[in-house]
ChimeraX commands (.cxc) that place a marker at each C-alpha (Angstrom):
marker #1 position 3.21,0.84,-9.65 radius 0.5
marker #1 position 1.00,0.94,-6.78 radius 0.5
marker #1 position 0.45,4.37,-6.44 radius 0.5
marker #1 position -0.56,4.55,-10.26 radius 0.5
marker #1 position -2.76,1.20,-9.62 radius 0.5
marker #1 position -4.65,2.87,-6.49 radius 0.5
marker #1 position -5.42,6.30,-8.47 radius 0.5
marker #1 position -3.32,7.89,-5.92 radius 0.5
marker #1 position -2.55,10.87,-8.24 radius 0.5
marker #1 position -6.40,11.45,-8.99 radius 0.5
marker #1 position -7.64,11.28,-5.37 radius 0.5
marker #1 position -8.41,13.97,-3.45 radius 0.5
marker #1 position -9.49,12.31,-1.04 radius 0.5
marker #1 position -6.06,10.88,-0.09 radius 0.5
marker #1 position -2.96,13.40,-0.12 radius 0.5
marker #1 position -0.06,12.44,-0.90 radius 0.5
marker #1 position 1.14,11.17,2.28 radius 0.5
marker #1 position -0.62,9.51,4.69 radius 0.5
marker #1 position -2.91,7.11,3.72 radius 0.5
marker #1 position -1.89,7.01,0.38 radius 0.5
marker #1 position 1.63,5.84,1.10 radius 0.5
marker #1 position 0.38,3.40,3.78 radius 0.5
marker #1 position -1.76,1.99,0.87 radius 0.5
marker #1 position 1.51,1.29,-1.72 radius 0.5
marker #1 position 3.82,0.10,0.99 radius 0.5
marker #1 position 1.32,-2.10,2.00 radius 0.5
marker #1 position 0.55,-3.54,-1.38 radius 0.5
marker #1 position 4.38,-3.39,-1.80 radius 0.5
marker #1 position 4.87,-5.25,1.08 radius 0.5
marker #1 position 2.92,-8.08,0.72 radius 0.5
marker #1 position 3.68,-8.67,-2.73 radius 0.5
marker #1 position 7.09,-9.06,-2.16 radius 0.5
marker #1 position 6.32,-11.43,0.24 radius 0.5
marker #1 position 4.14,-13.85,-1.87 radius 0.5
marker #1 position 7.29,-13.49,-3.88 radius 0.5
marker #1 position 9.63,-14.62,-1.10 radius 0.5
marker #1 position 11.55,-11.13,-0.01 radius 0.5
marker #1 position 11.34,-9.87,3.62 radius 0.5
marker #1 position 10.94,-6.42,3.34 radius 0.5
marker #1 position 9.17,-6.71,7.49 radius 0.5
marker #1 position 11.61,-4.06,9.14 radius 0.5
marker #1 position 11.59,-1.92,6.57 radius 0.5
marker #1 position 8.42,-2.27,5.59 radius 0.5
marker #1 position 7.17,-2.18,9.08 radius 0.5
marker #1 position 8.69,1.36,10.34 radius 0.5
marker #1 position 8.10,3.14,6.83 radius 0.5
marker #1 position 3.97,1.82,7.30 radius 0.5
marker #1 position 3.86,2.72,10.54 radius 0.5
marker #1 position 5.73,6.56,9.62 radius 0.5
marker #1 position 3.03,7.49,7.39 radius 0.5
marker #1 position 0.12,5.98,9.90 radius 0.5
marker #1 position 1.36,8.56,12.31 radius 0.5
marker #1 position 1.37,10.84,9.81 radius 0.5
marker #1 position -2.14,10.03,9.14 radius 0.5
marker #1 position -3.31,9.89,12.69 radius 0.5
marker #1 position -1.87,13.57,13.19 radius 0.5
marker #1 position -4.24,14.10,10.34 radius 0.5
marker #1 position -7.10,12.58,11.79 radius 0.5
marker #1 position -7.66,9.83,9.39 radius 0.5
marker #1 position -6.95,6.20,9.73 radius 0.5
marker #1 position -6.19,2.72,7.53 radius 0.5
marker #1 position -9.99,1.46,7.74 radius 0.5
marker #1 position -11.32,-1.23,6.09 radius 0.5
marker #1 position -12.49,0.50,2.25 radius 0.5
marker #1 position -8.06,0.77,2.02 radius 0.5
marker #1 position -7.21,-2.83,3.05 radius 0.5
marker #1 position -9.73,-3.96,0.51 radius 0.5
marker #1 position -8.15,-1.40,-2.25 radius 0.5
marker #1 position -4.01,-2.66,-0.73 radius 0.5
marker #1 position -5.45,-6.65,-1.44 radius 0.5
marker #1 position -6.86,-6.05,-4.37 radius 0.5
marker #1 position -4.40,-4.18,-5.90 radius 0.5
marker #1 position -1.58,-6.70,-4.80 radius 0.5
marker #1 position -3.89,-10.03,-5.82 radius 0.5
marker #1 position -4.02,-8.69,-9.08 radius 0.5
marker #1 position 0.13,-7.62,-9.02 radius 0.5
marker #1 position 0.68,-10.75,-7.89 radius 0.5
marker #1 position -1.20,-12.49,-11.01 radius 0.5
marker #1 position 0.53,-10.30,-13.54 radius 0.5
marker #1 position 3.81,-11.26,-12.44 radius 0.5
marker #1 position 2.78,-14.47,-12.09 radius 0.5
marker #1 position 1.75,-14.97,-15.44 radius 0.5
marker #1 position 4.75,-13.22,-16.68 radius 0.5
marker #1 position 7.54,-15.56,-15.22 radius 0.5
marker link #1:1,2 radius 0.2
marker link #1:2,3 radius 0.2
marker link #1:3,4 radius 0.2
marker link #1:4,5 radius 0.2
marker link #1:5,6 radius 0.2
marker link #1:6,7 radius 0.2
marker link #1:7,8 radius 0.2
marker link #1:8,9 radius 0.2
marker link #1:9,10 radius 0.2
marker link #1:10,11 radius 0.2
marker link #1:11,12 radius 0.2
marker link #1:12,13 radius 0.2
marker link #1:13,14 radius 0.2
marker link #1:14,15 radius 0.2
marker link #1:15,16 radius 0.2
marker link #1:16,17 radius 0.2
marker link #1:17,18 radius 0.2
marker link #1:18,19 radius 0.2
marker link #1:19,20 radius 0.2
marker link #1:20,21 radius 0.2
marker link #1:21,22 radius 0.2
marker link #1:22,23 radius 0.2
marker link #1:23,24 radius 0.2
marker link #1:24,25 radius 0.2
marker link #1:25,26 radius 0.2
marker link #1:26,27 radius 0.2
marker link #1:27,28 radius 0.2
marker link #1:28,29 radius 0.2
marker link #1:29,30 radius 0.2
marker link #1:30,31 radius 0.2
marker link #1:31,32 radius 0.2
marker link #1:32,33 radius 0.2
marker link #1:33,34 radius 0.2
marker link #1:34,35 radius 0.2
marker link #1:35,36 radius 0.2
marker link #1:36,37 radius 0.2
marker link #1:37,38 radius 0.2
marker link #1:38,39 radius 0.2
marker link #1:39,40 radius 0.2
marker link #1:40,41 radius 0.2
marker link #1:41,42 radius 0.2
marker link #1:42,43 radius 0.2
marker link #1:43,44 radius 0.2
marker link #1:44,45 radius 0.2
marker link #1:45,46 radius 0.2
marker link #1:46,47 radius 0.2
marker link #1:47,48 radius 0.2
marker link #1:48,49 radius 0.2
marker link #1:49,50 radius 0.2
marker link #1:50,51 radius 0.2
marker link #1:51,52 radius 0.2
marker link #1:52,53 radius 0.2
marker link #1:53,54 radius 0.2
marker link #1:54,55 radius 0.2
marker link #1:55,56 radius 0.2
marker link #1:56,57 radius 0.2
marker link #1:57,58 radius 0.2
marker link #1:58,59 radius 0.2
marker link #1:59,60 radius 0.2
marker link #1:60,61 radius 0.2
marker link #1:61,62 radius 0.2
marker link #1:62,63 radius 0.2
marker link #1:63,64 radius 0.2
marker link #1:64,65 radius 0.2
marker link #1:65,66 radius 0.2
marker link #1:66,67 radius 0.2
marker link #1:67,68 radius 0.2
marker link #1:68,69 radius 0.2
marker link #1:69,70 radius 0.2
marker link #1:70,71 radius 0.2
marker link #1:71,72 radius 0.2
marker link #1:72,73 radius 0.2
marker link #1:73,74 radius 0.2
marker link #1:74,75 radius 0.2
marker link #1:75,76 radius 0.2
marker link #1:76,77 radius 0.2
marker link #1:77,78 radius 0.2
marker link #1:78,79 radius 0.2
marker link #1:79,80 radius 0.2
marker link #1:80,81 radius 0.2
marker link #1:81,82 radius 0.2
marker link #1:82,83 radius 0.2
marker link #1:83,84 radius 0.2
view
């Protein structure tokens, strides 16, 4: 859901990989814990996997993705919300 709520299949600028899956697991991450799961170990070494993957790439999690990962799991968040 987050990869399809980020545009990740319509943005160039982000391979698949990288960035891109930092973004989701991210989002995924901290939705499940408004929700009350601990995903933190997993979580944790999967986003920090595809950060080095990143960072061999030359790119880095800057502040334009954390504002697209909260937005997109605010607004995850309220749909399930509303739906329960």
């Amino acid at each position: 859901m987050s990869h399809a709520r980020l545009d990740h299949l319509y943005r160039k600028d982000l391979p698949r990989g990288g960035i891109a899956e930092a973004e989701a697991e991210l989002s995924t991450y901290l939705v499940g814990a408004h929700f009350g799961f601990d995903f933190r170990e997993d979580s944790a070494a999967y986003i920090r996997g595809w950060l080095e993957h990143a960072r061999a790439d030359g790119k880095g999690l800057g502040k334009e993705n954390i504002d697209r990962v909260m937005n997109n799991a605010r607004w995850l968040i309220n749909e399930i919300s509303a739906r329960l």
